[in-house]
C-alpha positions as CSV (number, residue, x, y, z in Angstrom):
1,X,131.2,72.8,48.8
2,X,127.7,72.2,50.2
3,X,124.6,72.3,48.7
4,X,122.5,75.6,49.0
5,X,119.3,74.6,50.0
6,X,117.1,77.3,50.7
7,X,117.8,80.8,48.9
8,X,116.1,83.7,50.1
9,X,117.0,87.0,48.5
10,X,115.6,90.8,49.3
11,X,112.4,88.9,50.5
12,X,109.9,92.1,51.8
13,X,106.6,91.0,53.3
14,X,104.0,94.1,53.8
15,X,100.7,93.2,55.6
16,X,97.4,95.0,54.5
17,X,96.6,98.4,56.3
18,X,100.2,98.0,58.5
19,X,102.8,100.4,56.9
20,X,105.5,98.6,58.8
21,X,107.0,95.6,56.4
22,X,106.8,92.2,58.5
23,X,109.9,91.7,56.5
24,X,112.3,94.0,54.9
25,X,115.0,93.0,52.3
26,X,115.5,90.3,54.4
27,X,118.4,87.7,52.5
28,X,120.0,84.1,54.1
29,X,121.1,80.8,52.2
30,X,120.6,77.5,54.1
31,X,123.1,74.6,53.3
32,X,122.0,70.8,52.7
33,X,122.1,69.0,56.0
34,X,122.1,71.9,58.2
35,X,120.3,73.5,61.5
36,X,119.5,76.5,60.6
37,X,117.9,78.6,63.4
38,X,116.1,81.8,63.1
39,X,116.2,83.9,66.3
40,X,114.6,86.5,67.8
41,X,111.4,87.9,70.0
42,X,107.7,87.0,69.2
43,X,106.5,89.9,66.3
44,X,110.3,89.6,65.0
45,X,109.2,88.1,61.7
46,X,110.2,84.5,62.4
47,X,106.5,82.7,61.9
48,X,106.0,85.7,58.3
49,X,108.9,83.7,57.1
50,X,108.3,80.4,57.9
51,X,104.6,81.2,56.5
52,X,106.2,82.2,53.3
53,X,108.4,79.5,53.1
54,X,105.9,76.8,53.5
55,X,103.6,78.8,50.6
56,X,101.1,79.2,52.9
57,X,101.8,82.9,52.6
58,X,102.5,85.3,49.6
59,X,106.0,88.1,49.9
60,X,105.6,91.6,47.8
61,X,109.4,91.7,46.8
62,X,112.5,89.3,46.3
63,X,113.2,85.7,45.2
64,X,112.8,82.6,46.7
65,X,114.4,79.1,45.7
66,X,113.8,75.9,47.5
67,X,115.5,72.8,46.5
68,X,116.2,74.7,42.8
69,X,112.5,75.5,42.6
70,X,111.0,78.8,42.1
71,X,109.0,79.2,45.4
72,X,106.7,81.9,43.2
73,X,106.6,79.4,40.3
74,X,106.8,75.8,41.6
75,X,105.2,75.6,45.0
76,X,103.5,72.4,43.4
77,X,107.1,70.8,43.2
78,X,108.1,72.3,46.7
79,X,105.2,70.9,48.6
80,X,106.4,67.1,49.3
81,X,110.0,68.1,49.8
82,X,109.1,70.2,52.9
83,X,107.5,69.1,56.7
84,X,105.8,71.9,58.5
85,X,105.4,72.6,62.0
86,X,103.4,75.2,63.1
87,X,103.8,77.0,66.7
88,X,100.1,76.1,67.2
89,X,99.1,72.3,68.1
90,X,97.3,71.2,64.4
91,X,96.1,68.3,66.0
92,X,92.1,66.8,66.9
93,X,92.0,66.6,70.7
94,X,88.8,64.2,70.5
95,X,90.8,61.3,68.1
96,X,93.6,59.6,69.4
97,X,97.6,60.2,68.8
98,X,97.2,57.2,66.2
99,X,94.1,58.3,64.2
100,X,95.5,61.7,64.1
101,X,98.7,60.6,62.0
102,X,96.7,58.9,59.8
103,X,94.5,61.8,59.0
104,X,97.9,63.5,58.0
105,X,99.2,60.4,56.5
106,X,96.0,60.5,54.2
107,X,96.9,63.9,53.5
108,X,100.3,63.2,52.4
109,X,99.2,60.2,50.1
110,X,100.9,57.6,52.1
111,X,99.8,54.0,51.1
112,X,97.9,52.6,54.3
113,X,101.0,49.9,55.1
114,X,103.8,52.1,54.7
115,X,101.7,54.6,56.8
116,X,101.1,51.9,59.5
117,X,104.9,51.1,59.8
118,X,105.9,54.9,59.7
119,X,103.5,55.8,62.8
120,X,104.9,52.6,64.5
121,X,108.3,53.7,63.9
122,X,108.2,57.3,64.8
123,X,105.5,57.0,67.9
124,X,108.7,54.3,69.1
125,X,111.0,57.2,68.1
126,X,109.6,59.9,70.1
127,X,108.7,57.6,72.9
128,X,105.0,57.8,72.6
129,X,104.0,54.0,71.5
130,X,102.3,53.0,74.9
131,X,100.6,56.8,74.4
132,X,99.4,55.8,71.2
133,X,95.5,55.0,71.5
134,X,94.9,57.6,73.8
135,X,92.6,60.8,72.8
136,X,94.9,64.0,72.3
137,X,92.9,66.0,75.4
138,X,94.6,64.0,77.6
139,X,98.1,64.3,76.7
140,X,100.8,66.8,78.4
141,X,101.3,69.9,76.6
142,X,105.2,68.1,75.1
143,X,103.1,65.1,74.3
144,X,101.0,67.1,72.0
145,X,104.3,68.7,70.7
146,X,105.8,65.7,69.9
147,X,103.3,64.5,67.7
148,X,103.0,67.5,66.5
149,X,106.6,67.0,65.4
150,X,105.9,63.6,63.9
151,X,102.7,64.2,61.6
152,X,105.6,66.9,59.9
153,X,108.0,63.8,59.4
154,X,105.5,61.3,58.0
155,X,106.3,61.9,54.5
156,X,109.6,61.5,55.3
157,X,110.7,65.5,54.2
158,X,113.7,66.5,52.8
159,X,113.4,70.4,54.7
160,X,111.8,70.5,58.0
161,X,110.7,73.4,59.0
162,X,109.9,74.2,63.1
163,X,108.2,77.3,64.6
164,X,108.9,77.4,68.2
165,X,108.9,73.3,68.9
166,X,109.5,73.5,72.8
167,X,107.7,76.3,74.2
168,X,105.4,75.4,76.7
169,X,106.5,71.5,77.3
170,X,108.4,70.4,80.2
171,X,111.7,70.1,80.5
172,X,112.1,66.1,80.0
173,X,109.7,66.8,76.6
174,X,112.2,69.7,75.5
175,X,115.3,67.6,75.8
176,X,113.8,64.4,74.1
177,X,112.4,66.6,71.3
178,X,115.9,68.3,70.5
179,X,118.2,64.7,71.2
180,X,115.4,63.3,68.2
181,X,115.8,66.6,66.0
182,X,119.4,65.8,66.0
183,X,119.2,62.4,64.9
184,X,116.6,63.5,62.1
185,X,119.1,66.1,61.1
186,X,122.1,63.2,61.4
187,X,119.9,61.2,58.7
188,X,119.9,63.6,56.4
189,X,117.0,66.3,57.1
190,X,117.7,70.1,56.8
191,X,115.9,72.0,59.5
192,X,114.8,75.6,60.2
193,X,114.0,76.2,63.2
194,X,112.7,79.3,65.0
195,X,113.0,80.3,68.7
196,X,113.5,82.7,71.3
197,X,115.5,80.2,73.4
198,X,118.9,81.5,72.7
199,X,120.8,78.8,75.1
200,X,119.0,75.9,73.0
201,X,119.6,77.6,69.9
202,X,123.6,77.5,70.6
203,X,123.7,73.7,71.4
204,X,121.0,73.0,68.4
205,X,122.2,74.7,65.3
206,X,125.2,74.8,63.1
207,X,124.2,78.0,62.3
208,X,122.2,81.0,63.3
209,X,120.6,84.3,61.9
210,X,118.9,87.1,64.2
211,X,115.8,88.8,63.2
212,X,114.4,91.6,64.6
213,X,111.3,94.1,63.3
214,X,111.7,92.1,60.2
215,X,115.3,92.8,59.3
216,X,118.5,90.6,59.6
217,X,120.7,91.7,62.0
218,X,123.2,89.6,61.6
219,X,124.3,85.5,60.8
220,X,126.7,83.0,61.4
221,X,127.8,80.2,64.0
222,X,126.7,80.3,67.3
223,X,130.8,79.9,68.3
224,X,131.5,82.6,65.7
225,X,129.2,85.6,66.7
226,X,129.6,85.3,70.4
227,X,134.0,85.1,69.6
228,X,133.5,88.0,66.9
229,X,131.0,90.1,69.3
230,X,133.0,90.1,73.0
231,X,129.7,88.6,74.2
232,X,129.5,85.6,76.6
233,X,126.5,84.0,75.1
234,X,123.7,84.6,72.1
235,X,121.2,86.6,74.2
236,X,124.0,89.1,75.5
237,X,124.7,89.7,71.6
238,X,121.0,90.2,71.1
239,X,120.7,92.9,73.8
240,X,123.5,94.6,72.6
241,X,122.1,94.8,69.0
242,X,118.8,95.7,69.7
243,X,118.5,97.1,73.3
244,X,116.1,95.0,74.1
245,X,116.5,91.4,76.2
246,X,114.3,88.3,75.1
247,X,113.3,87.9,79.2
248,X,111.5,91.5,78.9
């Protein structure tokens, strides 16, 4: 039986002066070794979670356990397990793609030579080592994405967790980025990943979970909701749940 990861039970997130809960008794288990994708539109309560999640964010009701830790009581002991990638570009446009991972690197208490041979390894990986002395300002918007992705996997995490990785990159940049996510996931890396791309969702993830206005609407494989639903793909399933189509 596998490993439950992640734990997230009842989990209600209510922001100041809005009535309407960002999250509301929202509940999913992640496995060890897994793609776990969280779909839905932007406002859906993808990025609250992921915020949460990361401790960057604090929930009114409900538990949380990350690798056995009390997210409430141990974020301390949660911190190095987990890589973060934010939908935004965290990165300083003036210094280039190398000085930037060492800023992180610092941050994550890498000693200098392990750091050296980590960035070597992972600019290689991503195909970004001829790239690697140039200032960010004058990368392509999946160049900045993909180092994005790497400054999350310095510290080698044991949960990564992805907010929207390919929007706005190019269409070589989006298939490099998800062939390398596999391969992290292959060694050994759980991943939650958000999107709205419901086609890279269902070749991506081993399982899936749509949100909507903060609720779960439902969860499962990508194979087993469209079978179980009568739909001929993810987005048809979301439309008929909701109403609504993620092209709107």
């Amino acid at each position: 039986m596998q490993e439950v990861i992640i734990n997230i039970n009842n989990v209600s997130k209510i922001y100041q002066g809005n009535p309407i809960p960002a999250l509301s008794n929202f509940s999913i288990e992640v496995v060890q070794g897994e793609i776990f994708g969280l779909l839905g539109p932007n406002g859906a309560g993808k990025s609250t979670l992921l915020n949460i999640l990361s401790g960057l964010l604090p929930f009114n009701t409900g538990e949380i356990s990350i690798c056995g830790h009390n997210l409430s009581q141990k974020i301390d002991e949660i911190k190095p397990l987990i890589g973060v990638v934010p939908q935004e570009i965290a990165l300083y446009p003036s210094m280039t793609a190398v000085e930037n991972l060492k800023v992180f690197g610092g941050i994550y208490g890498i000693r200098k030579k392990e750091l050296k041979q980590r960035i070597d390894s992972l600019l290689a990986y991503f195909g970004l080592e001829q790239s690697k002395n140039r200032q960010l300002k004058t990368f392509s918007g999946g160049m900045k994405r993909r180092i994005n992705l790497i400054a999350g996997l310095l510290h080698q995490p044991k949960i990564l967790f992805l907010d929207e990785p390919t929007v706005s990159v190019d269409v070589q940049s989006k298939t490099l980025i998800l062939d390398n996510l596999k391969e992290v996931n292959a060694q050994g890396t759980t991943i939650i990943y958000t999107s709205h791309f419901m086609e890279e969702a269902a070749i991506l993830c081993s399982r899936v979970a749509f949100i909507d206005e903060g609720k779960l609407l439902c969860k499962g494989t990508p194979d087993d909701l469209i079978r179980d639903s009568g739909c001929e793909n993810l987005e048809s399933l979301y439309l008929k749940l909701t109403g609504k189509s993620l092209r709107d």
